[in-house]
N, C-alpha and C positions, 0 to 999 in steps of 0.2 A: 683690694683684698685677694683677689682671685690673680694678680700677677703674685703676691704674696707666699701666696699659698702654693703657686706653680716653683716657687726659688723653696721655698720648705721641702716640697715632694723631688723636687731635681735632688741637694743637700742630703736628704734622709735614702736614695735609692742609690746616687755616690760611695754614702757611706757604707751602706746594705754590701754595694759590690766590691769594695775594698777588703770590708769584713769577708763577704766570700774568698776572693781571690785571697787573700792570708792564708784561709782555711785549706784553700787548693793548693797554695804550697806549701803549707805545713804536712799535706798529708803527702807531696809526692816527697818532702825531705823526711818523713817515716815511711815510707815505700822503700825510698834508696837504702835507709838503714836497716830495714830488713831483708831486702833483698843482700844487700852487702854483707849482714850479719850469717843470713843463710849457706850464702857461697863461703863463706870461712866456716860454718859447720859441716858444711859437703866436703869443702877440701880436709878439714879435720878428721872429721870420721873418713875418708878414703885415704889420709896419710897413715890412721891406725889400722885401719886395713889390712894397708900395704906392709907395717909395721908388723902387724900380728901374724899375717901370712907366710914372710920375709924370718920372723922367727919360728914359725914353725916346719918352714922347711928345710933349717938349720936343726932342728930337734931330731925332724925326721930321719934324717941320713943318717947319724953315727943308730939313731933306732933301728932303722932300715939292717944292718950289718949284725947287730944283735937278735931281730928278733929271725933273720933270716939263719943262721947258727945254729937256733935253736929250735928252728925247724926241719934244716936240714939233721941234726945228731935224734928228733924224736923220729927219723924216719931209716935211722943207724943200725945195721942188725946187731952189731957187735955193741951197742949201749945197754948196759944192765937192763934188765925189766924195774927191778926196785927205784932206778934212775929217771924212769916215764914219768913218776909221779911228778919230782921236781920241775923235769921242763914242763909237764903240762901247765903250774902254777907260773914263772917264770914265763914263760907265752901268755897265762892270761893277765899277766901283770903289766905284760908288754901291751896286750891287746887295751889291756882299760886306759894307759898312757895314751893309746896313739883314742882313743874315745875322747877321751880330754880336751884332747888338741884339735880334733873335728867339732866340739862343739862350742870353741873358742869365737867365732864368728856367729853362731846358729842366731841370736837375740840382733844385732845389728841385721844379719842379713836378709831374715823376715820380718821386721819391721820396714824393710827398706824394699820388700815385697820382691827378692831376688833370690830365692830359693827356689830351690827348681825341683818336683816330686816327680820319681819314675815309674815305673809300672813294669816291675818285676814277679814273677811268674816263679812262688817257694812251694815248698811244700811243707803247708802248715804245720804236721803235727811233728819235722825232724827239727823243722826251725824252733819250737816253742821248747821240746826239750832242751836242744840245743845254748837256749835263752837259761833253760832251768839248772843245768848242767855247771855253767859258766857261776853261777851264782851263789850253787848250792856251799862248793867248798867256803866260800865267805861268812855262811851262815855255821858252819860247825864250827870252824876256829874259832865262835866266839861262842860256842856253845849253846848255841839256837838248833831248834830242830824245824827241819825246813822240808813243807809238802808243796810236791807238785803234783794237782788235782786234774789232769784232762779232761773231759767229757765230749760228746760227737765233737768232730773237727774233719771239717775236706780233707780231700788228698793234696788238693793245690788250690793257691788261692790268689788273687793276684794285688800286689803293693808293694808299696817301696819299703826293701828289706831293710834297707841301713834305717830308715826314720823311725820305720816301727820296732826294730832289735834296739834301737836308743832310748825311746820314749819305755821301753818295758824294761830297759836296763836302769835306767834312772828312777822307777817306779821302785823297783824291788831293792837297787842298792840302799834307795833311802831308808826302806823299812828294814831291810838287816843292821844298817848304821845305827839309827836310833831306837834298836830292839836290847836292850840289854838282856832279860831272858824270855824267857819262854820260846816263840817258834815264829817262822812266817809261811803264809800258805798262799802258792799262786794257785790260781787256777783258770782255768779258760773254757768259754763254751761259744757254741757258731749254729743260728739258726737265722732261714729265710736272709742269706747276705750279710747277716751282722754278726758282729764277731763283741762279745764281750768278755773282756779281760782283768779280772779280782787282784789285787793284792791286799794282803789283809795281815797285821800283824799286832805281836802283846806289847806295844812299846806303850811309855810315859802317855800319849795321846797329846791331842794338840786344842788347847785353852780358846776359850770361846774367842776371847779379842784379837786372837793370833791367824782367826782362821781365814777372818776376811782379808789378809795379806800375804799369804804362805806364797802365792804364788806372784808378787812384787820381786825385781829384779834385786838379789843382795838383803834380802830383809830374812830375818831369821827367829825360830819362835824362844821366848822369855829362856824355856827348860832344855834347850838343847843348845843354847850359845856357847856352848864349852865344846862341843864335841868337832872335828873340825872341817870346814868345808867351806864353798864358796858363795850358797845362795844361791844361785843359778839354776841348780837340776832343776826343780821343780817349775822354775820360767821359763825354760826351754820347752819341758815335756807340755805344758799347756799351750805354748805357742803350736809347736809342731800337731800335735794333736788338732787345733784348730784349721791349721792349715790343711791337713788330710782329708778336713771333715770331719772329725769324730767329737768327740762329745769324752770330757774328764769332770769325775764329780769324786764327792769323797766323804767321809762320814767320819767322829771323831769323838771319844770318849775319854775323859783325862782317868788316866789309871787304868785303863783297858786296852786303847789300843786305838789304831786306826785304817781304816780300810778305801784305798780308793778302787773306781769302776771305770774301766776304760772302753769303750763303743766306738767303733768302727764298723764303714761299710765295706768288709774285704771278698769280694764276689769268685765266687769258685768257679773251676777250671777242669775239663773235661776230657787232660790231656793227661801224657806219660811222659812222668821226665827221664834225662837218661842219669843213670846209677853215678852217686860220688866215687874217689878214685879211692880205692881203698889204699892203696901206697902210691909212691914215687914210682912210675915205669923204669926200667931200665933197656924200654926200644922201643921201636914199631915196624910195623910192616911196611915193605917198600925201600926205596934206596936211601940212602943217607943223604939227611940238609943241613943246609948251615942256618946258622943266626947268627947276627951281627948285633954286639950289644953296644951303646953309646953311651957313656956317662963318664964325668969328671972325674967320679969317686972311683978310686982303686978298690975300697974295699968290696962296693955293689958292682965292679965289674967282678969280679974274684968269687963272689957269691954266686952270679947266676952262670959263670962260668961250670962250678962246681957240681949246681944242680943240671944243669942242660947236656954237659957232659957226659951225668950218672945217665943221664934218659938217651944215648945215644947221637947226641947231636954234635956236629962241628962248630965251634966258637971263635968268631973272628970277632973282638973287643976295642972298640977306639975310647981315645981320651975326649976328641974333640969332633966335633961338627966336620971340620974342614978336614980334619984326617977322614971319615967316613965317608964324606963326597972324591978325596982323592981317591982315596980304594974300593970303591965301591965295585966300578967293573970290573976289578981284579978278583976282590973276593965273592962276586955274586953270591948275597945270601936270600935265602927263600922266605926269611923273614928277620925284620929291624927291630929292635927293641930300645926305645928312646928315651932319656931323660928329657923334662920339661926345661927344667932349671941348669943354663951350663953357661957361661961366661963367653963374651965374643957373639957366640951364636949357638942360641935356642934350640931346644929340640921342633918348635912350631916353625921357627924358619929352616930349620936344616929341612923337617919336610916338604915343607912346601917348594925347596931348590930341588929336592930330590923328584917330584911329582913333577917337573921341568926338562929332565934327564929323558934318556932313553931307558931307568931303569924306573921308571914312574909306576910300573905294574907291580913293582915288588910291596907287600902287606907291609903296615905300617903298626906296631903296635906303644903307648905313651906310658912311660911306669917315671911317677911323680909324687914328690913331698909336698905340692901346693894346693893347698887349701879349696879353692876356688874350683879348678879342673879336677880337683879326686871327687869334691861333691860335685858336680857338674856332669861326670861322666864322660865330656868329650869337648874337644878341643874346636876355637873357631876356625872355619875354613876347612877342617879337620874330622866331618860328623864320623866318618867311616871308619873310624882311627881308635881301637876301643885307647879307654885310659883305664891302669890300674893305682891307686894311691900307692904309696909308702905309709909305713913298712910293708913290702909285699907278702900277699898270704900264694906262698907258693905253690899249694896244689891250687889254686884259682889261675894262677897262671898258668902252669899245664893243661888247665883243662881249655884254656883260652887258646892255648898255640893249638891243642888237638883240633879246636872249632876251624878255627883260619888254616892251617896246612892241612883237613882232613884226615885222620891221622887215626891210625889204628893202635894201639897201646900193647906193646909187652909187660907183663909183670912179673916182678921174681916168683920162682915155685909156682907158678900156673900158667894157665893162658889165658890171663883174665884181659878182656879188651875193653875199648871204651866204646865200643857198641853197641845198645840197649838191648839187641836181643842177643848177643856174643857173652853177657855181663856173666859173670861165674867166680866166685868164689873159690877157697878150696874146698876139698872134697866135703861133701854132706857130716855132718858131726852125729854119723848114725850110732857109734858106740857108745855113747851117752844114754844114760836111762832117761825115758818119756817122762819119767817127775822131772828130774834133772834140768833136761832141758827146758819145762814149759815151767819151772822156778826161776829159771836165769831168764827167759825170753818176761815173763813177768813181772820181774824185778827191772830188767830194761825200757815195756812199756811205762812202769809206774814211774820211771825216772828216779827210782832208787840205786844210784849209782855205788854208793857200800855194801848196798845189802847186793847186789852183783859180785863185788870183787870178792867179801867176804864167803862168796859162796865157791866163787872159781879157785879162793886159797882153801877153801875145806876141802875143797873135790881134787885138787893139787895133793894133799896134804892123806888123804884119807883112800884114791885110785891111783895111785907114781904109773901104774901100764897108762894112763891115758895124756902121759905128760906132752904125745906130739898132738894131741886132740885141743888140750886145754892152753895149751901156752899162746896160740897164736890169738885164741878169743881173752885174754890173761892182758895183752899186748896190745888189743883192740879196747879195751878197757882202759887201759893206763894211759893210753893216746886221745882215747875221745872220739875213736872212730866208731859210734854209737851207731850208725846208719848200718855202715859195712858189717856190723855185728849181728846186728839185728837180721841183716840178711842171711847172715850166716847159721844164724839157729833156726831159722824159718825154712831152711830148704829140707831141712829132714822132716816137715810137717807133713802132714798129710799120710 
């Protein structure tokens, strides 16, 4: 019995181990198949990637030439005043295009925890206008009436501007979209480090079932499927918003309206930035430099030709990489302005051949349609090297060449420089009556941008002696140069 029972317990622990050992291969042949399954969704999603990026830097460039155009004629002295209005619309049509296309990747790429956040150093209350300003014209055309509500706000604050002007753009677009009348009201207030941010509007409202998914990728509510859009803003602005740190809630009333709150921790800053450019320089102090620009496109070499030129500069332009390395010691430029994207050879390899050279000292700056390095900010191997995206916002690149050559700024009709304490304006707008002006300076803070212009055409219209007073703030207005204005009525205070 007891050999018996030794041949039962062998038999039964046999079997036990065979049973195992199945189990162990069964689970390393679903191992392999997931790991196998995974590596083809890695390479899938990095083929659309490449795909989406690859198309968007094809969109970029004939944008790049447009919206550059249209920056250079709002800066035209010979272009109508009545003219200002349409490029301004036309640029911000441009500007919301190329938004699109920046946030074509945003949902892959933080999920995939490859977003990278900067730490930029704005000035709250020109950027939040600025945000209001962009948006407001969207809300009249459909006949909403649209307040921008300020309350205290730092002078500077510090975050990353592009993430947070996206998440507040995506906030407010949705609620003028599906506002059909009545109004939308931003507002913003900042105490103790925190920054909260209102959008609040009279649209349809969003249905109780709808609300626990509003922010699911592509899902859209029952009463707004008509109107038309992608689904996405609002899974974006929740992601980024988390990634920041902040904190997105929302409240929601069918036939009322809905309002969300956006929380952030944007910690203030102690410092003084130096003044925007109120125009395109046309010099600077000191001797004359060149730039050497590198890009495939005819038409982006042709454009910043145009502008680099207006500002006093020599313009030495190549097609390709290897033209730029033959002439380089020939035409010593004092600084490079590089495509990322060029055929043969790369703007990131042309650098790095050139950093090899004997002319290794010369500034390197990267102006690109790709995806990846415009959000990114800077190139591998490359940290020292700013990057500006496509389409270029060209007074950000003057102000970039001023930082890198040190550079002191001429402007037409003054001697306005880019030096913080040099910064001047034209002359004080003293002939102006004290209502007058603390009406317009008023309507400016309040980000009543009509009730500005409507005032500068009454005082146009109703004083013609102060036509060389009014036109140039008239100009400042139709442009968007809200800052430069703003200074500009500010200096006859006191």
């Amino acid at each position: 019995m007891a050999q018996e029972g030794r041949k039962t317990a062998t038999r039964e622990t046999l079997h036990q181990t065979r049973l195992l050992m199945n189990e162990i291969r069964a689970r390393r042949r679903m191992d392999q198949a997931l790991q196998s399954a995974r590596e083809k969704a890695e390479a899938a999603s990095l083929a659309k990637t490449r795909y989406i990026s690859g198309i968007s830097h094809e969109i970029r460039s004939p944008l790049n030439a447009i919206m550059g155009y249209i920056q250079l004629l709002q800066h035209d002295a010979r272009m109508p005043l009545e003219r200002q209005q349409t490029l301004s619309i036309m640029r911000e049509s441009g500007d919301h295009i190329t938004s699109i296309l920046s946030g074509l990747l945003d949902i892959s790429r933080i999920e995939a925890g490859r977003i990278e956040l900067h730490s930029d150093t704005i000035p709250l209350a020109t950027f939040l206008e600025s945000v209001a300003q962009m948006m407001r014209p969207q809300a009249l055309v459909k006949g909403l009436k649209f307040y921008w509500q300020p309350q205290f706000l730092p002078s500077v604050v510090t975050c990353d501007e592009h993430r947070l002007r996206q998440v507040l753009l995506n906030l407010l677009s949705n609620a003028i979209k599906y506002t059909q009348q009545g109004s939308v009201t931003f507002s913003a207030r900042w105490h103790a480090q925190i920054a909260e941010f209102t959008v609040e509007d009279t649209g349809p409202g969003i249905a109780v079932e709808d609300q626990e998914r509003i922010f699911d990728p592509f899902e859209r509510a029952a009463a707004t499927a008509n109107i038309p859009g992608t689904g996405l803003g609002l899974t974006i602005t929740k992601l980024l918003t988390e990634v920041m740190g902040g904190e997105l809630t929302f409240t929601s009333t069918i036939g009322k309206g809905s309002c969300f709150k956006l929380r952030l921790m944007l910690p203030d800053k102690d410092i003084q930035l130096s003044p925007i450019l109120p125009a395109f320089p046309v010099g600077y102090e000191g001797p004359k430099r060149t730039i050497g620009i590198v890009d495939d496109s005819s038409s982006h070499r042709q454009i910043m030709r145009e502008l680099l030129e207006r500002c006093g500069f020599n313009v030495r332009d190549f097609e390709s990489g290897q033209e730029c390395l033959d002439c380089l010691n020939i035409a010593c430029p004092d600084l490079l302005l590089l495509d990322l994207t060029m055929p043969e050879m790369d703007g990131r390899e042309l650098a790095l051949r050139i950093r090899q050279t004997s002319t290794a000292h010369i500034p390197i700056m990267f102006l690109t349609g790709n995806l990846v390095e415009s959000a990114n900010r800077h190139v591998a191997s490359l940290e020292d090297c700013p990057v500006i995206g496509k389409p270029v916002n060209l007074s950000i690149l003057i102000q970039e060449i001023g930082k890198i050559l040190s550079l002191t700024w001429v402007f037409p009709h003054s001697e306005i420089t880019s030096q913080p304490e040099q910064a001047k304006l034209q002359e004080p707008v003293s002939h102006l009556l004290e209502q007058d002006r603390l009406y317009l300076l008023a309507a400016l803070n309040g980000g009543n941008l009509k009730q500005l212009r409507e005032k500068l055409a009454s005082l146009q219209s109703e004083k013609p002696m102060l036509q060389d007073i009014l036109a140039p703030l008239v100009k400042m207005a139709a442009t968007y140069q809200l800052e430069a204005l703003r200074i500009q009525l500010e200096q006859d205070e006191a």
